[in-house]
Kinemage of the C-alpha trace (Angstrom):
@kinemage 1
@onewidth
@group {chain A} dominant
@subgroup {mainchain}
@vectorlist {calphas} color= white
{ca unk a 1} P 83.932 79.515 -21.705
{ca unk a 2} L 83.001 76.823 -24.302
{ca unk a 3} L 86.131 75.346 -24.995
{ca unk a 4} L 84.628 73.529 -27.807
{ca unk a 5} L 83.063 76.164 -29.390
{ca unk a 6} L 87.007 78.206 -29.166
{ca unk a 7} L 88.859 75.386 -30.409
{ca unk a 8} L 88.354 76.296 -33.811
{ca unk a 9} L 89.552 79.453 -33.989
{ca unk a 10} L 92.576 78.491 -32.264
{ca unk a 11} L 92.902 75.715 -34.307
{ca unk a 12} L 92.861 78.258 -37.669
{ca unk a 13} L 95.905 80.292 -35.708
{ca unk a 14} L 98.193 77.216 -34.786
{ca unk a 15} L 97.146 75.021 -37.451
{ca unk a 16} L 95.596 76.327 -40.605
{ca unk a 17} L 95.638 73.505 -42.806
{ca unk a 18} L 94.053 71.403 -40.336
{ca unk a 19} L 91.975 73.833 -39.816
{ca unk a 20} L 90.801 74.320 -43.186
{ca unk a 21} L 90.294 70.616 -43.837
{ca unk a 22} L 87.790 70.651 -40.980
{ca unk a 23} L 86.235 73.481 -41.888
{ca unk a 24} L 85.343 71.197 -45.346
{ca unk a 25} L 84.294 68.954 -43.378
{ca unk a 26} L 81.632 71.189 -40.967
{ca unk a 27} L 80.755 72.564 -44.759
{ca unk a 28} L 80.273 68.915 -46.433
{ca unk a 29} L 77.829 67.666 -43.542
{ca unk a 30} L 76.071 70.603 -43.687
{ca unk a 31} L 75.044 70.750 -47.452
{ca unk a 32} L 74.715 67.123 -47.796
{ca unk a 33} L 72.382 64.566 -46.719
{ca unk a 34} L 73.811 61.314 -44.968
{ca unk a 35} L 71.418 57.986 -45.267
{ca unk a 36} L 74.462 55.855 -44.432
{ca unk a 37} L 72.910 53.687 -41.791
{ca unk a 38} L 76.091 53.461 -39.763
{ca unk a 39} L 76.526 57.102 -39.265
{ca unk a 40} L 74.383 60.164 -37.284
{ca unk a 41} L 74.556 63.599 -35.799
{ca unk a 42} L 75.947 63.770 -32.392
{ca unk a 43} L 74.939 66.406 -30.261
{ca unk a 44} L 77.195 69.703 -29.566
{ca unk a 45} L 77.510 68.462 -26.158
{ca unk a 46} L 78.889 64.598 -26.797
{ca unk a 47} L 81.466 67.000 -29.063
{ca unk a 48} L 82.247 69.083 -26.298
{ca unk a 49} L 82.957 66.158 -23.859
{ca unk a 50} L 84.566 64.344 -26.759
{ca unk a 51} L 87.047 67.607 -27.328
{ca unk a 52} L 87.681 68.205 -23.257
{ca unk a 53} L 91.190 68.308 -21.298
{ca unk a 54} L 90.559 64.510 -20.248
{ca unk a 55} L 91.627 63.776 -23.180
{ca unk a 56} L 95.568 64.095 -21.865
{ca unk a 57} L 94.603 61.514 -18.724
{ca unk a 58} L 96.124 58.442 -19.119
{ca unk a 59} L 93.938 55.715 -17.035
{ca unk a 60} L 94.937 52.287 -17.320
{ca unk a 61} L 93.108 49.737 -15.917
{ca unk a 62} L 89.243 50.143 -14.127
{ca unk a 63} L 87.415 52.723 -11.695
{ca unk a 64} L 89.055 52.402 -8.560
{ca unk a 65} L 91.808 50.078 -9.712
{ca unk a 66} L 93.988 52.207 -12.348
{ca unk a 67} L 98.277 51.691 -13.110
{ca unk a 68} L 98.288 55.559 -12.953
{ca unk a 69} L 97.795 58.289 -10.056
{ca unk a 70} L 95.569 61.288 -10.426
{ca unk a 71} L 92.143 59.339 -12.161
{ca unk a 72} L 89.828 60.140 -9.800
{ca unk a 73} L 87.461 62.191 -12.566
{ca unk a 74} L 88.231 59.743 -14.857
{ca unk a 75} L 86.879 56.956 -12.439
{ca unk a 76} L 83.824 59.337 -12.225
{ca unk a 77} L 82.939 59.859 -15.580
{ca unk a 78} L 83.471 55.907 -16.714
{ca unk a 79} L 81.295 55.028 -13.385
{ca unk a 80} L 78.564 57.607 -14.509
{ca unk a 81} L 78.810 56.074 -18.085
{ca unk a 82} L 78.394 52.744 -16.906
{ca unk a 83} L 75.747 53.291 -14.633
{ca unk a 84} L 73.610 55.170 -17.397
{ca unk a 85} L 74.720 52.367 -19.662
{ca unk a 86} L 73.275 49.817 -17.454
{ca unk a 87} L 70.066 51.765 -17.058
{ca unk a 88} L 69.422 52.405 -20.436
{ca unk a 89} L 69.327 49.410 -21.386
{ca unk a 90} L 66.917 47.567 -18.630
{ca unk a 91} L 68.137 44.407 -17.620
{ca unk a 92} L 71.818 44.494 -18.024
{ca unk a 93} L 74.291 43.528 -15.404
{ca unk a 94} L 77.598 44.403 -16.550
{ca unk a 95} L 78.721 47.212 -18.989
{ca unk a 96} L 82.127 48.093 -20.340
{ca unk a 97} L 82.357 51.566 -21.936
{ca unk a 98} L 86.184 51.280 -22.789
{ca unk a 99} L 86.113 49.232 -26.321
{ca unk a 100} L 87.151 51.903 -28.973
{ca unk a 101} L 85.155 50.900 -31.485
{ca unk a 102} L 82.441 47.823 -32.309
{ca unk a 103} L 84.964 45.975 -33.873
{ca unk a 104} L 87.247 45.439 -30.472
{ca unk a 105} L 84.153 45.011 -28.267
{ca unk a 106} L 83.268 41.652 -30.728
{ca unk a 107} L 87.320 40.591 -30.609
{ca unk a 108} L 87.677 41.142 -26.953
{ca unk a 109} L 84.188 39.465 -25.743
{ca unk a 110} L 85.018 36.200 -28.308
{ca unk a 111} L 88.674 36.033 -27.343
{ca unk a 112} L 87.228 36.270 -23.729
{ca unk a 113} L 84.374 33.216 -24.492
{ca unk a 114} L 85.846 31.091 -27.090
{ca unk a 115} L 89.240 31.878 -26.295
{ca unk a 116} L 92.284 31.611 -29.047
{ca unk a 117} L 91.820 29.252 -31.863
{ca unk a 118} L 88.101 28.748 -30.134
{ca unk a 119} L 85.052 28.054 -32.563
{ca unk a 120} L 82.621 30.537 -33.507
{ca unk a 121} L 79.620 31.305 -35.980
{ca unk a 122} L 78.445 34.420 -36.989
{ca unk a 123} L 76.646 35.703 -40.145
{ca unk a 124} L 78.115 36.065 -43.436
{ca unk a 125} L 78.919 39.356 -44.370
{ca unk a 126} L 77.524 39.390 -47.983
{ca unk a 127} L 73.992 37.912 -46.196
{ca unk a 128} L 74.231 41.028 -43.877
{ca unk a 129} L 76.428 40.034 -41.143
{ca unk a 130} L 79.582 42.022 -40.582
{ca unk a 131} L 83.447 41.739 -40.943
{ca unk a 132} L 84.012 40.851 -37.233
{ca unk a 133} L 81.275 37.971 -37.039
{ca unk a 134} L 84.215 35.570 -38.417
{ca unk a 135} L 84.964 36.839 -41.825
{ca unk a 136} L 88.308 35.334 -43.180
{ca unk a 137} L 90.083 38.831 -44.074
{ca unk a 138} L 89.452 39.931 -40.411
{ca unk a 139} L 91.230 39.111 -37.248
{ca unk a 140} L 88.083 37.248 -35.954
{ca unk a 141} L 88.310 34.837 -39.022
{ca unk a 142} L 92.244 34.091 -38.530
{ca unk a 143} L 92.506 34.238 -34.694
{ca unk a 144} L 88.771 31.949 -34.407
{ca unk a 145} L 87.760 28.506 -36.123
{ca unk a 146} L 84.819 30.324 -37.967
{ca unk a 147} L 81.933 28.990 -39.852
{ca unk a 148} L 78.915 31.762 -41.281
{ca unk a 149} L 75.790 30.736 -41.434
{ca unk a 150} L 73.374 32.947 -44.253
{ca unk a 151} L 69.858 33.959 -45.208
{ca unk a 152} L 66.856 32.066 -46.576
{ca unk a 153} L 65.081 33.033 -50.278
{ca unk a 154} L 63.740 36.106 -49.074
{ca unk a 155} L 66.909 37.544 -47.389
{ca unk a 156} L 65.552 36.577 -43.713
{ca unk a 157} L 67.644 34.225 -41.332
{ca unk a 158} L 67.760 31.048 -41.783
{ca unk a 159} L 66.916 29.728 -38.398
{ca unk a 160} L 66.972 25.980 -39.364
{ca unk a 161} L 70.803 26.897 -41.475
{ca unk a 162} L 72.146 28.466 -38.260
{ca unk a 163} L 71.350 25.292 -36.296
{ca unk a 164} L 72.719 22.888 -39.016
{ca unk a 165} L 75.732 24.822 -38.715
{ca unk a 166} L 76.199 25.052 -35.182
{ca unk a 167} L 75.217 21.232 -34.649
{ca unk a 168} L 78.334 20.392 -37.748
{ca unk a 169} L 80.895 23.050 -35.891
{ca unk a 170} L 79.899 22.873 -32.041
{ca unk a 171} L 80.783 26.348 -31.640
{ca unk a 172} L 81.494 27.973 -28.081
{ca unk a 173} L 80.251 31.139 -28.924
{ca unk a 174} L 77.280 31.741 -31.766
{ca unk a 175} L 76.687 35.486 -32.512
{ca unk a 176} L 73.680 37.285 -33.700
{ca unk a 177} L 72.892 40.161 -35.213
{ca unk a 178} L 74.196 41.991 -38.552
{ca unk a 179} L 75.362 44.918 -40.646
{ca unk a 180} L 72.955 45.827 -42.856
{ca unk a 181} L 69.964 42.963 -41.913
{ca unk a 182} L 66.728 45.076 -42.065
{ca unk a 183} L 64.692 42.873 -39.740
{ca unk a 184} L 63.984 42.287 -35.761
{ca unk a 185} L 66.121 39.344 -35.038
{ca unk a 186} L 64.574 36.597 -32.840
{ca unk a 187} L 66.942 36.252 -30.133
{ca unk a 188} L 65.082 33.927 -28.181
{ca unk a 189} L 65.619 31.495 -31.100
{ca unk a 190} L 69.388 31.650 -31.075
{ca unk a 191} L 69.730 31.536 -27.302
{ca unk a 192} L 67.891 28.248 -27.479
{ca unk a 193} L 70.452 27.062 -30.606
{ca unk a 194} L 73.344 28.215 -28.745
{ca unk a 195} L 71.854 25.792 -25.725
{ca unk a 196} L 71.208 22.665 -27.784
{ca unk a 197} L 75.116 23.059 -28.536
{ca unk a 198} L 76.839 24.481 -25.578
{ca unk a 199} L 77.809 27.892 -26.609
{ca unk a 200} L 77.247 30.984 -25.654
{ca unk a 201} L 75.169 33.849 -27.004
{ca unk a 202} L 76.863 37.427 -28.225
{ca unk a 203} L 74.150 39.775 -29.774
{ca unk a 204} L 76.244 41.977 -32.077
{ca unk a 205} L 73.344 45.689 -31.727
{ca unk a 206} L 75.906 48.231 -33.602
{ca unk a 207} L 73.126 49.228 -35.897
{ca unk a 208} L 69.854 49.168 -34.149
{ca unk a 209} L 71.161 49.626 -30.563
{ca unk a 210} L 69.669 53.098 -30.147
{ca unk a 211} L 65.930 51.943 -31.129
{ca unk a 212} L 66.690 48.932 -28.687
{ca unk a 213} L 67.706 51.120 -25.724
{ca unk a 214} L 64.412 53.192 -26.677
{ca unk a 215} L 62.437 49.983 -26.349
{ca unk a 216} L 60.430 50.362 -30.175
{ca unk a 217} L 62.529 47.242 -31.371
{ca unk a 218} L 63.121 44.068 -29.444
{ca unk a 219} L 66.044 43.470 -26.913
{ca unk a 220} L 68.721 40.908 -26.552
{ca unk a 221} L 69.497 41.610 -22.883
{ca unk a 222} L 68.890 38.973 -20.691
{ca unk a 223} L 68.754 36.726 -23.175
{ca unk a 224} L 72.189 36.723 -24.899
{ca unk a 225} L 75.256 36.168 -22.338
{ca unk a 226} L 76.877 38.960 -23.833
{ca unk a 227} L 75.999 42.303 -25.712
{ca unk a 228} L 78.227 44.913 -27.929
{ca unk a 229} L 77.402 47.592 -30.122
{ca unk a 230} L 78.752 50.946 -31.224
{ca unk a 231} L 77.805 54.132 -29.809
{ca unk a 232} L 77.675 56.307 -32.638
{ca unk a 233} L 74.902 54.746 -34.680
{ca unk a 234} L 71.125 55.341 -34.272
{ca unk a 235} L 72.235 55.533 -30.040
{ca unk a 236} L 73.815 58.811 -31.662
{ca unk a 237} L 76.663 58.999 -29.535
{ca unk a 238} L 80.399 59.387 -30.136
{ca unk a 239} L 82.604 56.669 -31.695
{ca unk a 240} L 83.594 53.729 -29.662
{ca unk a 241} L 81.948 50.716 -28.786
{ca unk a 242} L 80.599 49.123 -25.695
{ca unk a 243} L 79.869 45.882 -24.074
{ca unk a 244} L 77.252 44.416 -21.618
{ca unk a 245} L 77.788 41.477 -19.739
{ca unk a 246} L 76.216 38.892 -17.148
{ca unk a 247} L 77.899 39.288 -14.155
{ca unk a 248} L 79.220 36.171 -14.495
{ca unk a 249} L 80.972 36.564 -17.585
{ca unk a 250} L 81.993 40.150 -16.518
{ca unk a 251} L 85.484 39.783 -15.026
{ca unk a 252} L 86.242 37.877 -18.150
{ca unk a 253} L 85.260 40.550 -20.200
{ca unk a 254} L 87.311 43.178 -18.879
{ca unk a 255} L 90.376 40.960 -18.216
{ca unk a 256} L 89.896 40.947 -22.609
{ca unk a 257} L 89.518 44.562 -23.675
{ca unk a 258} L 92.106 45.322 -20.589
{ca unk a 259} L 94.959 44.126 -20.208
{ca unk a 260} L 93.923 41.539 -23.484
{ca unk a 261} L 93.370 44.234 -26.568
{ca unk a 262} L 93.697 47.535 -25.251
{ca unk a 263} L 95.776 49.405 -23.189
{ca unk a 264} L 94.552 53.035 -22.084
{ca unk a 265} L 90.982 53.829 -22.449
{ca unk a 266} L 89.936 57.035 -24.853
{ca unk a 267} L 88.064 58.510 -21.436
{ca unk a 268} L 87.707 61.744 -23.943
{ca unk a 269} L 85.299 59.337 -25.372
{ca unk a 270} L 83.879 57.861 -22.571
{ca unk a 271} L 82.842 60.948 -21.443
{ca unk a 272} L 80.666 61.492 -24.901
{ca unk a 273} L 79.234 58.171 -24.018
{ca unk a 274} L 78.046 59.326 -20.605
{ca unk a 275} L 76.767 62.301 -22.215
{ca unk a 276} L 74.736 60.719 -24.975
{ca unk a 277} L 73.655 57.635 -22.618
{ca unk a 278} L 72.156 60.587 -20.810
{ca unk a 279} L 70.643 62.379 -23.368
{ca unk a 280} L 68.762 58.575 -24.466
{ca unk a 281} L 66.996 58.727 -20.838
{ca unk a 282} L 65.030 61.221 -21.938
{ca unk a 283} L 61.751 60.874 -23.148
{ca unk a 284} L 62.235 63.170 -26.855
{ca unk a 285} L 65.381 60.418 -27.553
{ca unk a 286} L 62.122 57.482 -27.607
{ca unk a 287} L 60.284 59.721 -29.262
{ca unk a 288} L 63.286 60.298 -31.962
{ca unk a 289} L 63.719 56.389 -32.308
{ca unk a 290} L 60.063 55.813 -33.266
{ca unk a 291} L 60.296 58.370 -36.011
{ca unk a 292} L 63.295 56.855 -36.967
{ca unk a 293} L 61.862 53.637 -37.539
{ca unk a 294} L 58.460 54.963 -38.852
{ca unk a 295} L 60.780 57.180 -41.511
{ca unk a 296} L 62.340 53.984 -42.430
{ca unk a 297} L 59.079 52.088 -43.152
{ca unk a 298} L 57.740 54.541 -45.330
{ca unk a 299} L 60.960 54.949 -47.463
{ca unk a 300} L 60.695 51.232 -48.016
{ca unk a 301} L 57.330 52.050 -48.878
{ca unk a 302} L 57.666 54.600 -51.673
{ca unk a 303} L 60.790 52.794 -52.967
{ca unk a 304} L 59.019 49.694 -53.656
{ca unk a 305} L 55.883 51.283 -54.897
{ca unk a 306} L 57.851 52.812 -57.561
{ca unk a 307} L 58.860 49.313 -58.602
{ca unk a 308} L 62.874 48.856 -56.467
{ca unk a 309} L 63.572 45.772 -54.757
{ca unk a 310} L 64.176 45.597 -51.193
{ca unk a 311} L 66.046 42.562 -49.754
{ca unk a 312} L 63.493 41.406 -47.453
{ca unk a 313} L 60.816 43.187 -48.517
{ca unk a 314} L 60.972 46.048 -46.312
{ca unk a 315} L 62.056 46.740 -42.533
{ca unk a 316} L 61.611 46.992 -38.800
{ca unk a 317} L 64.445 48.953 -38.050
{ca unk a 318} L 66.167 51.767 -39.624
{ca unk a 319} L 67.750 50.394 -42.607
{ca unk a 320} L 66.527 49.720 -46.362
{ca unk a 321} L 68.790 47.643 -48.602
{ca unk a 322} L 67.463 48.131 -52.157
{ca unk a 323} L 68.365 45.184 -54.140
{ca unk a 324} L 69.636 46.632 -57.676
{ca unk a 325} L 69.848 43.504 -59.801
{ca unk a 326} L 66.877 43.830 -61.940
{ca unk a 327} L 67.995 47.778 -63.027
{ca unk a 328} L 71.175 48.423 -65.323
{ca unk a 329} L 72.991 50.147 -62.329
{ca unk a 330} L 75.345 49.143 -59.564
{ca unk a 331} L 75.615 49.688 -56.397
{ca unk a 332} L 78.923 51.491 -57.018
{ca unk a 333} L 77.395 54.048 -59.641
{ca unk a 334} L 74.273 55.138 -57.545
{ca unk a 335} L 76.335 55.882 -54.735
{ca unk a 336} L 78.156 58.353 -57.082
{ca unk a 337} L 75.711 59.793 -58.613
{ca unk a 338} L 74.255 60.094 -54.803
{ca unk a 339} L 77.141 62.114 -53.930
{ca unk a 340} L 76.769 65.015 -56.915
{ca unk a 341} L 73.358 65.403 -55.961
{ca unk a 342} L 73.919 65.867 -52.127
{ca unk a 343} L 72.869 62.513 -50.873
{ca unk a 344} L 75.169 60.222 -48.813
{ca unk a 345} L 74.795 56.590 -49.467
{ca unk a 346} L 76.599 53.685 -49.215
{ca unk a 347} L 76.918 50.448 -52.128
{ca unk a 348} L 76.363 47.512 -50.495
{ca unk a 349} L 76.229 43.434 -51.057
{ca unk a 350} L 73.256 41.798 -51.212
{ca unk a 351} L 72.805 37.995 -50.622
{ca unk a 352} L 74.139 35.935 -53.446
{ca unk a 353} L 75.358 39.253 -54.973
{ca unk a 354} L 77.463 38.188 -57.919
{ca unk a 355} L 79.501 41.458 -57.840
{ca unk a 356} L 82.642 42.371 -55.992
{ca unk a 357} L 82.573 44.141 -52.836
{ca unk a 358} L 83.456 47.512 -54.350
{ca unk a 359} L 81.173 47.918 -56.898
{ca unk a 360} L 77.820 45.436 -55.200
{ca unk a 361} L 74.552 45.064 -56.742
{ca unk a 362} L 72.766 46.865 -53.320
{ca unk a 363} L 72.786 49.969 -52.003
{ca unk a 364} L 72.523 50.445 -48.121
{ca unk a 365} L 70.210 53.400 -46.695
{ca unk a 366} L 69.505 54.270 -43.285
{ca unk a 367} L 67.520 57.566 -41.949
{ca unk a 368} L 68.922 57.687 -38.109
{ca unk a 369} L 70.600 61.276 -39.500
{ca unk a 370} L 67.906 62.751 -41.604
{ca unk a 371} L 65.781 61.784 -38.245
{ca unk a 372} L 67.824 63.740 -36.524
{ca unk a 373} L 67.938 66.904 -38.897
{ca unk a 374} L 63.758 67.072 -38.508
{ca unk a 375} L 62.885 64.983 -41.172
{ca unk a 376} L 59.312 63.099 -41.587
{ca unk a 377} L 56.793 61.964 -44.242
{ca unk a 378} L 56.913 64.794 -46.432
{ca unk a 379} L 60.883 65.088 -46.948
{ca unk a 380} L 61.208 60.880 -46.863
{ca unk a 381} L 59.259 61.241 -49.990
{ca unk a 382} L 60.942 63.977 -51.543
{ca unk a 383} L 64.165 61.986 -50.809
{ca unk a 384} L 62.948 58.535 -52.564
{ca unk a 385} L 61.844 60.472 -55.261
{ca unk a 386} L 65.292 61.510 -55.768
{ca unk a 387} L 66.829 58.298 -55.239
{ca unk a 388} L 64.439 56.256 -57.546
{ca unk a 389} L 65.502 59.249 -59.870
{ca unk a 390} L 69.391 58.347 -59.612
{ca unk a 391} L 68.864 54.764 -60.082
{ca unk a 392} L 67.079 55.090 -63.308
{ca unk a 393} L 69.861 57.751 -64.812
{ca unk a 394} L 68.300 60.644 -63.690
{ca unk a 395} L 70.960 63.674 -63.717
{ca unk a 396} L 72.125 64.084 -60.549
{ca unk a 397} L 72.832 67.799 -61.000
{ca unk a 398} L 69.201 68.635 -61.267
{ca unk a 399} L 68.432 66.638 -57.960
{ca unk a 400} L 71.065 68.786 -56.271
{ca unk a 401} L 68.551 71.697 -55.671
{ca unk a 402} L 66.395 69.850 -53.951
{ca unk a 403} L 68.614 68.326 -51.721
{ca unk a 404} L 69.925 71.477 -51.268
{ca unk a 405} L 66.744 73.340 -49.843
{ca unk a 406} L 66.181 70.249 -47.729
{ca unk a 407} L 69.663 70.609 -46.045
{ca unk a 408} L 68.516 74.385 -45.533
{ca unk a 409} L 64.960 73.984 -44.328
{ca unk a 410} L 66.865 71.102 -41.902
{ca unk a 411} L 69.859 72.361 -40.792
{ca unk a 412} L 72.293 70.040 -38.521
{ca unk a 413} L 71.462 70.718 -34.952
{ca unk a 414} L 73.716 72.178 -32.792
């Protein structure tokens, strides 16, 4: 018996209102088209792992060394995710599967390099880094001496800024990587900055970790001393986060996302990350990742060839940031009229954006979902059609057919 597959039915006896709110949900992703870069599809069987009886185990602590009796299967399944982990991504010594999220793999591995009240730099978030890289309304910019470096003219990295900044602020750990940055970064580069000063290198893959682990995008492993990412992005996983480590930094690492900022592990969760770090050993999950990026080229194409902006220029991974300053929109307003014709988007700052963080002057796409629900040339070009349409007033209600025999022809995979 799928107990997945049961639960909601159960769930509509015991709990109907619960029920029925999930049931909007099931209905929402199914008629609507997400090109928010930070979300996917998982698979029916990361959902069923993700919804299993483990969830009750309480396991403390690591495989083989847990505060609680009765974890051998939960030692099993976190060893199996690690070890899949590990050979996923080729090179890496060390993995942690236990952070819950992105956000406590960053605060664990700086708390566990630069310690409290230690010095870090990381990207600014309106240049396309992200909250946890040091930003002053998050934890890692009140618990951390943070400075941000930023992007050049054209919205790349500004290689010779991060130095300047690191060489002013001697940081003990420098971080790389972004939120809604639409280039390859050059690790290499940064390990060799973080040596000229001492520190240490985190590469921050949420985004792009999936077309990393498939090889079609440059890797930081082996290079940077320490790795995180979420597992629900374009790795297409469930939610939680993850860490890889040199095995010389490793018992550090753990010692900081347990005991340090965690107690129990989700290993209902862990178990989806086994599951989808399995699935991404295949050879159709490389193929996906290719098509992913490939999709995301040619929607910067057609945007910009009907005359919108793209901070950068383009892409090599699987986000586009459109750059809305020279229309009579905002972010804020496309993403709404996004919504009432099926579409999914996210607003989004842009560097040197002059508008506040809820209404921005960008607007964030990513196709990691729409790869997943089948989608290649032909319906990328339907869908920048549409959006170029919505950004110059179009109404959105007569997009919403469209979208809607798109969501049909594709439907979300089981």
């Amino acid at each position: 018996m799928n107990t997945a597959d049961n639960a909601p039915s159960i769930l509509r006896q015991k709990d109907p209102e619960v029920a029925t709110w999930l049931q909007r949900e099931d209905k929402r992703q199914a008629t609507t088209l997400t090109l928010i870069a930070s979300e996917n599809h998982c698979s029916a069987a990361v959902r069923e792992a993700s919804a299993s009886r483990i969830t009750d185990k309480y396991a403390e602590g690591y495989p083989g060394k847990r505060y609680y009796g009765g974890c051998e299967v939960a030692d099993g399944v976190e060893e199996l995710a690690r070890q899949r982990a590990m050979q996923l991504f080729a090179g890496a010594e060390d993995a942690n599967v236990q952070p819950h999220s992105g956000t406590t793999a960053n605060l664990s591995a700086l708390l566990a390099l630069a310690g409290a009240g230690g010095r870090i730099v990381g990207m600014m978030l309106k240049a396309g880094g992200h909250l946890s890289h040091g930003h002053d309304k998050s934890h890692t910019g009140m618990v951390f001496q943070a400075k941000q470096y930023g992007v050049d003219g054209t919205g790349r990295i500004d290689l010779d800024e991060v130095r300047k900044v690191c060489k002013e602020h001697q940081p003990k750990v420098l971080i790389a990587g972004g939120s809604s940055y639409a280039r390859n970064i050059d690790y290499a580069a940064f390990a060799a900055i973080a040596k000229e000063v001492g520190a240490l290198l985190l590469a921050d893959i949420a985004h792009p970790a999936g077309l990393i682990a498939a090889g079609v995008i440059p890797s930081p492993v082996g290079i940077a001393d320490v790795v995180t990412m979420t597992t629900h992005k374009t790795l297409r996983g469930p939610r939680g986060g993850m860490i890889l480590a040199k095995k010389e930094i490793a018992k550090q690492i753990n010692s900081s996302v347990f005991p340090g900022s965690q107690g129990g592990p989700l290993v209902q969760q862990i178990a989806g990350k086994a599951v989808a770090f399995g699935e991404a050993l295949r050879p159709e999950f490389k193929a996906y990742q290719q098509q992913v990026k490939a999709n995301a080229a040619f929607l910067a194409e057609r945007l910009m060839a009907a005359g919108l902006d793209l901070v950068t220029g383009g892409t090599d991974n699987h986000i586009v940031l459109v750059d809305l300053r020279k229309t009579d929109v905002t972010g804020a307003q496309v993403e709404e009229r996004a919504l009432a014709a099926g579409l999914s988007v996210n607003k989004n700052a842009v560097p040197g954006d002059p508008r506040p963080p809820m209404v921005t002057s960008g607007l964030r796409l990513g196709t990691a979902a729409v790869t997943t629900r089948g989608f290649g040339r032909d319906q990328i070009a339907t869908i920048a059609d549409v959006i170029v349409g919505l950004v110059r007033g179009g109404d959105a209600e007569r997009f919403r057919a469209t979208i809607q025999g798109l969501c049909e022809a594709f439907p979300l995979p089981r």
